[in-house]
MARBA-3410 file (N, C-alpha, C, O; in Angstrom, 1 decimal):
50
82.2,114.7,94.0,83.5,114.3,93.6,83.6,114.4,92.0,82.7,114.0,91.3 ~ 84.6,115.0,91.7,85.2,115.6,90.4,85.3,114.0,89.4,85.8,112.9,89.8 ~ 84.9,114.1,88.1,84.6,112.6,87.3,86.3,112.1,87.5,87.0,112.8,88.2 ~ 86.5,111.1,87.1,88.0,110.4,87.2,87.7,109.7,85.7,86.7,109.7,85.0 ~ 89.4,109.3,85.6,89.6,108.4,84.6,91.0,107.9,85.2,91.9,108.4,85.8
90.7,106.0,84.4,91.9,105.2,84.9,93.4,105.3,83.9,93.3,105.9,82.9 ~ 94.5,104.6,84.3,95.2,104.8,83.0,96.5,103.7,83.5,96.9,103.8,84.6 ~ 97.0,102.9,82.7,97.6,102.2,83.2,99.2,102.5,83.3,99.8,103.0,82.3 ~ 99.8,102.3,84.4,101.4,102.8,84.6,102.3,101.8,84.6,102.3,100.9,85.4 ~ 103.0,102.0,83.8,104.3,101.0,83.8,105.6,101.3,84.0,106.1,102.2,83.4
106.1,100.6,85.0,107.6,101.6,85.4,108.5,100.2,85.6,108.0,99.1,85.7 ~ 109.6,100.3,85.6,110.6,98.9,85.5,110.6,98.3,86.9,111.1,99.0,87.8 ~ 110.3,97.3,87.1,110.5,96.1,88.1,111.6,96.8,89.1,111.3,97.0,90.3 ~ 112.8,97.2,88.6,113.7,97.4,89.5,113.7,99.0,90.2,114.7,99.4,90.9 ~ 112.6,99.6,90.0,112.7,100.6,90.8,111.8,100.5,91.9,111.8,101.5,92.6
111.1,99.5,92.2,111.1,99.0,93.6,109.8,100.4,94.2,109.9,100.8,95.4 ~ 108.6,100.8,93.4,107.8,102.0,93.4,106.5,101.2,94.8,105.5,101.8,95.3 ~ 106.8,100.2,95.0,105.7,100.1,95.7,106.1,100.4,97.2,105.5,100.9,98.2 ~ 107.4,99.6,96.9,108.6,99.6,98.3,108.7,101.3,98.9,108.4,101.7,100.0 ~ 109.0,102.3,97.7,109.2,103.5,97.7,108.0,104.2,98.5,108.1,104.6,99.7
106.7,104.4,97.4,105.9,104.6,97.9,105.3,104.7,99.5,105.3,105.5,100.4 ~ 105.0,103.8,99.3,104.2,103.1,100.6,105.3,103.0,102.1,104.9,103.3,103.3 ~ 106.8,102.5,101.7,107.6,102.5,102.9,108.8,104.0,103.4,109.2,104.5,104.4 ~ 108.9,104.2,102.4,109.9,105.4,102.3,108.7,107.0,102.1,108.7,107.9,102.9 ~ 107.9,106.9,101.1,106.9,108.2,101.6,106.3,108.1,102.1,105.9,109.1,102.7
105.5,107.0,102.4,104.3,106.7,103.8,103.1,106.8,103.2,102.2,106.6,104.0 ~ 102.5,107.0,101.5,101.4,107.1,101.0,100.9,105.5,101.2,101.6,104.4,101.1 ~ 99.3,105.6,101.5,98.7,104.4,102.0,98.9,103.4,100.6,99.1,102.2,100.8 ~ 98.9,104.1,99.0,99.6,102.9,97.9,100.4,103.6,97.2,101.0,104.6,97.6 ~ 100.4,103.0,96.0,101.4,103.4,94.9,100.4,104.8,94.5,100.7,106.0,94.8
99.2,104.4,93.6,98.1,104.8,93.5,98.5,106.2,93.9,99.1,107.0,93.3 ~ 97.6,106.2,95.7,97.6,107.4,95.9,98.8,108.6,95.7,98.6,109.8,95.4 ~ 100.4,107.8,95.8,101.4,108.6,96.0,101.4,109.2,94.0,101.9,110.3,93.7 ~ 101.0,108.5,93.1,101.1,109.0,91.6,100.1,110.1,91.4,100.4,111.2,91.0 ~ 98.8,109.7,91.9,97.7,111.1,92.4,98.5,112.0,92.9,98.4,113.0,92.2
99.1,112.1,93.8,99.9,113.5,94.3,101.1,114.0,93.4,101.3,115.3,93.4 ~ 102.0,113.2,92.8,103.1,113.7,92.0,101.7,114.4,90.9,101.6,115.6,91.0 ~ 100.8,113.9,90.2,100.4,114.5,89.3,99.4,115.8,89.3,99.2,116.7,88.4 ~ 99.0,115.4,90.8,98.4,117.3,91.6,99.3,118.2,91.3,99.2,119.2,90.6 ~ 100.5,117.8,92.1,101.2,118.8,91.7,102.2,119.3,90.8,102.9,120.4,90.9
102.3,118.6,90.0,102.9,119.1,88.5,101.8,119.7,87.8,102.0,120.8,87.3 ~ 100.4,119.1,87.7,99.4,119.9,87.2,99.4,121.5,87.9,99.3,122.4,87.1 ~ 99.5,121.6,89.0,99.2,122.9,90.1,100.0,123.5,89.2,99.5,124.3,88.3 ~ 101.9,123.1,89.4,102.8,123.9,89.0,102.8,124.4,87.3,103.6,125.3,87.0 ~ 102.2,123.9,86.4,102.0,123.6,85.0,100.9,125.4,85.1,101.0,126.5,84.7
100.1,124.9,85.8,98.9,125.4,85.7,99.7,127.7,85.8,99.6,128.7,85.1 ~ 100.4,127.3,87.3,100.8,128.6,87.5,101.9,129.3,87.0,102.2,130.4,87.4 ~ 102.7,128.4,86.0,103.8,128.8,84.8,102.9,129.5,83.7,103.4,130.3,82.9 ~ 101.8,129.2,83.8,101.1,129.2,82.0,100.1,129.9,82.4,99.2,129.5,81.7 ~ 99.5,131.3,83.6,98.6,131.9,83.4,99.3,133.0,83.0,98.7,134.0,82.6
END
């Protein structure tokens, strides 16, 4: 498994990101669903800029 690092996220009360997450996309937390927006902006980042 590839090393990690933590980082803390703050987003406004009223966007309701856990509700979102977890009930509306179906990812098991918040967590996991921010792991995937940031796979894949990294992916997309990655294949603008070779």
């Amino acid at each position: 498994m590839a090393e990690s690092q933590s980082f803390l996220v703050t987003v406004p009360g009223d966007w309701d990101l856990e509700e979102y997450a977890k009930e509306k996309r179906k990812f098991p937390s918040v967590q996991d669903y921010i792991r995937e927006l940031m796979r894949r902006d990294i992916e997309e980042y990655e294949k603008a800029h070779k």
